[in-house]
N, C-alpha and C positions, 0 to 999 in steps of 0.2 A: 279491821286488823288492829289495841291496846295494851293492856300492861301490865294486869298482876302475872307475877310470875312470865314474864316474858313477852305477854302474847300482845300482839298489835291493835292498833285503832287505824280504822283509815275513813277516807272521806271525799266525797264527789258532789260535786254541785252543779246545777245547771243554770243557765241564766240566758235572758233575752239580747240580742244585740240591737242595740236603735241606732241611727245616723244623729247628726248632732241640732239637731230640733226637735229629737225624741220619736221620731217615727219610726217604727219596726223594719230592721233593716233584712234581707235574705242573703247577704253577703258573706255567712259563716264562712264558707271555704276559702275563699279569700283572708278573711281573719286569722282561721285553722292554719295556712298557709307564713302568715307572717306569724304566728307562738312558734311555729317547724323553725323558723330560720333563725328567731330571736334564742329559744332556746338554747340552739345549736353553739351558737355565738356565745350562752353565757355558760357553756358547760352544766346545762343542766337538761335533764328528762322531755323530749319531744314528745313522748306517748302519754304526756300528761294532761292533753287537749283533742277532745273529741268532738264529736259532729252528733248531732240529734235528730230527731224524728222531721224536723220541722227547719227551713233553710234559714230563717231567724232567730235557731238558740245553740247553742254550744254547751257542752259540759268540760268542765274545770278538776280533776282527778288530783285527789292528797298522796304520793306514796308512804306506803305503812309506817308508820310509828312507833317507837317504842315506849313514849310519854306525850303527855299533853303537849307541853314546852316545844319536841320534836315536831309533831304534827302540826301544829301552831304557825310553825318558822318555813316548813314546807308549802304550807297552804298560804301566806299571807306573800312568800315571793311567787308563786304559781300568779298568784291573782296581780299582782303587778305586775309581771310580764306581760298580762294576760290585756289589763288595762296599757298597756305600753304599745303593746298591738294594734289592738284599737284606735287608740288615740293617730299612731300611724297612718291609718284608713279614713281618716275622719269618723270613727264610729267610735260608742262608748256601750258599756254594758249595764245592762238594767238587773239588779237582782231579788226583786220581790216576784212572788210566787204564781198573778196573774198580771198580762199587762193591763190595764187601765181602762183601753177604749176601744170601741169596732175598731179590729184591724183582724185583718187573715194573715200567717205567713205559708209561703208554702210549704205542704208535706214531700220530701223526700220519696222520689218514687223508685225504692232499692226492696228486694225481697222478701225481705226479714218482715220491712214495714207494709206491703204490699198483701204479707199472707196475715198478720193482726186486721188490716183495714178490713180483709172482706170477711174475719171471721165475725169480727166487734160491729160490723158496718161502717162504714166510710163516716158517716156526718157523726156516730158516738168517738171515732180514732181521732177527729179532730181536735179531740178535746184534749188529747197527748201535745200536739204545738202550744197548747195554752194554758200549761204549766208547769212552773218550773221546783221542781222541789230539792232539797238535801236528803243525801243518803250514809246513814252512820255504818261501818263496818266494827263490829267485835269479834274478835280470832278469836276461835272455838282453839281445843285443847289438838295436839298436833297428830291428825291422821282421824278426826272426828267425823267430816262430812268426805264424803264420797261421792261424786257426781251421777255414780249409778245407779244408789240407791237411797242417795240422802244421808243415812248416816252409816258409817263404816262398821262392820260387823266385827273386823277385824282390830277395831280402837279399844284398849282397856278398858274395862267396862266404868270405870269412875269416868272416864273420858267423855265416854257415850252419857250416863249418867247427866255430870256439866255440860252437857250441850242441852239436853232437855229446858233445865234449871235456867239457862241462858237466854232459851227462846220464849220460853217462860215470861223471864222479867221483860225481854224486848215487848213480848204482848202486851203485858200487864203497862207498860208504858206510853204505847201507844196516845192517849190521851192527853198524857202530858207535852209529847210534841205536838200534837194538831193545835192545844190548849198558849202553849207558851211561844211557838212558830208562826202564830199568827200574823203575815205580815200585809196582806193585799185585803183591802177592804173591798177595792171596785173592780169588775169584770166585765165588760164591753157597755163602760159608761156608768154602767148604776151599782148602788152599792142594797146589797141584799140581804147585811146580817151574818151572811154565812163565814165557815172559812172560805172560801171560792176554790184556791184552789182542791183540798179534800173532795170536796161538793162536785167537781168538776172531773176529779180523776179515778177516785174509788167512788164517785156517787153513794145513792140512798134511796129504798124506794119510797121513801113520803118527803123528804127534805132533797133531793134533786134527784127525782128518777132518771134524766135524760145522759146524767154522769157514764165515763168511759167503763167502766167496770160496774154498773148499778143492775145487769140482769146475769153477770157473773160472776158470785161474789166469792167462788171456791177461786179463782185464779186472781182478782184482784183485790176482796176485802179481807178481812183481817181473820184469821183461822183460829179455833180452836185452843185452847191451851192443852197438848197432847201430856195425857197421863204417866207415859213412859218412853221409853226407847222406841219398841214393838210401834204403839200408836200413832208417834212422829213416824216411824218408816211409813205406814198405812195412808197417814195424811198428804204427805209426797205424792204417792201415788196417786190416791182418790183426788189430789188438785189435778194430776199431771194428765188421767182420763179423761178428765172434766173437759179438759183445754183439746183436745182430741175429739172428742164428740163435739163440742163447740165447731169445729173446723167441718166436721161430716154435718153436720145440720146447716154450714153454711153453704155447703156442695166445697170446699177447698181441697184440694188433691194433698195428702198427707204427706207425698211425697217431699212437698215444697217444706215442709217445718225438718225434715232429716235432713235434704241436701243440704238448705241453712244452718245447718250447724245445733236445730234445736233437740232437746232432753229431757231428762227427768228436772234440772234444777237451770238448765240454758233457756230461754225464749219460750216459755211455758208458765212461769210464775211475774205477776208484777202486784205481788200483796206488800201491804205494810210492813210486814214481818216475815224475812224467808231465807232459808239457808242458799249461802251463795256458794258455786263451784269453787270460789279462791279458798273456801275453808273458815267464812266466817258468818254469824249470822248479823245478817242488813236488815237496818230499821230504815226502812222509804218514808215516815207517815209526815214529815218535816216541812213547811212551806220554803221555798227561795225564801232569805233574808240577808241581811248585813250581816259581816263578820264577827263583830262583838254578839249578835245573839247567836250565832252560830256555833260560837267556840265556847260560849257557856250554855246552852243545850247541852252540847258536846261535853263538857265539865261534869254536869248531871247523871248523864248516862253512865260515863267512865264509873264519875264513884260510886253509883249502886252496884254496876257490876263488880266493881271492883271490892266491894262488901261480900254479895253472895259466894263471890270466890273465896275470901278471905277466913271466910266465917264458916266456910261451905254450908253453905243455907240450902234447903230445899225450898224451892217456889210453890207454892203447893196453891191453887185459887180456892176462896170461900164463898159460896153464893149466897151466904147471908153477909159479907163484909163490903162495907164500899170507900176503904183504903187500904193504904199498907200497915200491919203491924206485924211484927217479929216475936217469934216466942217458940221455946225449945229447939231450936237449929231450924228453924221452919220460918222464911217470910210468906205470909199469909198475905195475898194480892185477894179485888173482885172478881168475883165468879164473870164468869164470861159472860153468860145472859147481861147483867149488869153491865159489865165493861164495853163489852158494843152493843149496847141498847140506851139505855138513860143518858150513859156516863159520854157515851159517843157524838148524840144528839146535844146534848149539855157542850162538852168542848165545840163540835159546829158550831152549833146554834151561837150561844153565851159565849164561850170560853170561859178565860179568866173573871167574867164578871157573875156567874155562875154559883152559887155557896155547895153547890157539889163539887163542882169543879177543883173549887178555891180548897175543901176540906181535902180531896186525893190529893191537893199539889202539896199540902201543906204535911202531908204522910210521905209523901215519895221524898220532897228535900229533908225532914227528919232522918229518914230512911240513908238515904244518902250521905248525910253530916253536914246537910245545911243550919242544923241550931247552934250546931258549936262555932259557926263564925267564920269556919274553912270553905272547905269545898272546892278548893283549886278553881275560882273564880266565879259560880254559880248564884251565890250569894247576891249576885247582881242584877238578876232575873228577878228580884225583890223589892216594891217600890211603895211606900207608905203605909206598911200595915197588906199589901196585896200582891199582885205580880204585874210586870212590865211587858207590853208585847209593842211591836213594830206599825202593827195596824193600830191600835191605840194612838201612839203619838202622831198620826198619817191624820186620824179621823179631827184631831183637834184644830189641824189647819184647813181641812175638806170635809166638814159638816157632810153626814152619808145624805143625807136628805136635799142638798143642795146638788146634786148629782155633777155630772164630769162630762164635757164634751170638749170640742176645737182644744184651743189655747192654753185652760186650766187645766185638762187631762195632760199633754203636753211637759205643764210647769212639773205637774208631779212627777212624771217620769226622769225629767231633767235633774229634779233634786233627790231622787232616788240614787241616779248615779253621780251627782255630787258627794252625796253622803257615802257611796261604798267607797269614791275613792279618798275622801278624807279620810273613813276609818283607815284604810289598808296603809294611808301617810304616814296617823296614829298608829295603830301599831305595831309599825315597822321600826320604831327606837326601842322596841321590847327586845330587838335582835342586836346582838352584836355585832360586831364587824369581820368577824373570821367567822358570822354564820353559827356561833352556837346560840342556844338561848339563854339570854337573858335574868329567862324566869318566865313562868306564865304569864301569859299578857292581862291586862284586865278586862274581864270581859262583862260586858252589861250593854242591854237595848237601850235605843234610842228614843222609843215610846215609854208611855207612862204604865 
């Protein structure tokens, strides 16, 4: 849910909860329990703390936004409360994207979760407890998405139009969050190269086929850039049967996804890129990270979007191009082959240290207004000529080749959540004391 002309940004994060020697703890509800009553007390939002697939993670909910600054000041006292709880409990929270070392938490054995597990298979759903990611919302134009058929027939046709445009850029972007969110290097002990968590949740069939989503890639990989209105409606659909016969090929009674409350855009879609029933389109493709890279990620997004609004740009993809460039009302994005093929593998794989990589990110903050020096904080996401990620700075104290077991897996976990609650200390003098902002905080990783 952001902000040209109105429209909001909003923001959801999940995160691990450990006990205070870093061991995975299963005590969310209890945790969930004391945000309800902390909340309460501090006159603010209890429906801002949710519970997750897995009894060791919780999600952290932004309410909508109308500026960066706004969402900033929402999100960094959410997360202090949140940390305030914990600390209550003797428990703290971890916020990189896998945890670290063999550990299980349990799955939650509620309906919802119950008819995913036997459609995906139990031992691929496990791989939902074990990771945590950030999820951006951008509010579409008002009356755009329509729960019943994706997008409202009945929206202006420019309306309908910028919603296109919108899921458009969110695709074409994709890369640069897996690319610059990189923040867990290690995943049950050893470090692989990968992103982990991507690798883990949307899979891949040559680079981790055993990933949650890696033999259904219409409901959890990354779709299509739809040509028009018509096409995006079609694409809804053809995921939303996808995920339907998925269920009848596992023998699951269909009944069970209607009575749960599932849809055309409810409990049917969990792609990187998908129209969401609140009316905006969510970018999933994010690792768990620390706040400073979160809220300049975050920065990024806003202002391309906030360009193709501006400029009213058509998103149009070129399968000969493999960045962004602008020219006659038209940003020119990678054709899609390219974009989750090469450009995909390259972000996994590489990331930032990639000269494919390195050329799209250096197209997407142009793009943006990262040359001129602004950016509403994004700029910081820039580090010697390159770009900064979370796992970088992780890998310089934890050599990947030295691997992670007992005590040192452990130490990491423990300085992971040192580090979130120092930033959230840091950037809480960005806030005023009657609670307005500030000013945007500054946001830059911790890694190189």
């Amino acid at each position: 849910m952001t902000t040209f002309e109105g429209r909001c940004i909003g923001l959801e994060q999940e995160f691990f909860l450990v006990d205070t020697k870093g061991a995975l703890s299963d005590r969310a509800d209890d945790f969930l329990a004391r945000c309800t009553e902390l909340a309460r007390a501090a006159g603010r939002d209890p429906e801002s703390f949710f519970p997750e697939c897995a009894r060791c993670m919780v999600e952290i909910n932004t309410p909508p936004a109308y500026s960066l600054a706004e969402l900033s000041r929402e999100y960094l006292l959410n997360l202090d409360l949140a940390i305030a709880a914990a600390r209550d409990l003797d428990l703290r929270l971890y916020p990189l994207a896998t945890y670290p070392l063999k550990a299980e938490g349990s799955l939650r054995d509620e309906p919802r979760y119950d008819l995913q597990a036997q459609t995906v298979g139990r031992r691929r759903f496990e791989n939902a407890g074990r990771c945590a990611g950030v999820h951006l919302h951008l509010e579409a134009a008002s009356g755009a998405v329509d729960p019943r058929v994706g997008v409202s027939y009945g929206a202006p046709r420019a309306s309908r139009e910028g919603l296109v445009d919108l899921y458009n850029l969110a695709t074409a972007l994709d890369p640069a969050l897996i690319s610059l969110g990189r923040s867990s290097p290690f995943h049950a002990g050893a470090a692989t190269g990968l992103a982990m968590r991507t690798a883990c949740y949307r899979g891949d069939p040559d680079l981790f086929p055993g990933g949650l989503y890696a033999e259904l890639t219409l409901v959890g990989g990354l779709l299509p850039y739809p040509a028009n209105v018509q096409d995006l409606v079609e694409q809804q659909f053809t995921r939303y049967h996808s995920w339907l016969a998925a269920m009848d090929r596992a023998g699951v009674d269909q009944r069970l996804f209607f009575e749960n409350g599932g849809g055309l855009l409810r409990s049917s879609s969990w792609n990187p890129v998908r129209l969401n029933a609140h009316g905006t389109v969510e970018l999933r493709g994010m690792d768990g990270n620390y706040p400073e890279t979160v809220l300049a990620i975050l920065a990024l997004v806003k202002a391309a979007a906030d360009r193709v609004r501006r400029e009213n740009l058509k998103v149009v993809p070129d399968d000969d191009l493999r960045v962004f460039e602008v020219g006659d009302d038209v940003l020119h994005v990678p054709g899609f082959e390219y974009l989750s093929g090469d450009l995909f593998r390259e972000a996994v794989s590489k990331g930032v240290e990639s000269p494919a990589v390195a050329a799209y990110l250096d197209s997407v903050f142009e793009f943006a207004g990262g040359e001129a020096g602004g950016g509403e904080g994004f700029q910081a996401l820039k580090h010697a000529g390159g770009y900064r990620t979370t796992e970088a700075g992780i890998l310089k104290s934890y050599p990947a080749d030295a691997g992670l077991i007992g005590e040192r897996g452990l130490d990491l976990v423990l300085e992971a959540c040192d580090e979130l609650e120092a930033q959230v200390s840091r950037l809480k003098r960005w806030v005023s004391p009657d609670m307005t902002a500030a000013g945007s905080p500054p946001c830059g990783g911790r890694g190189d």
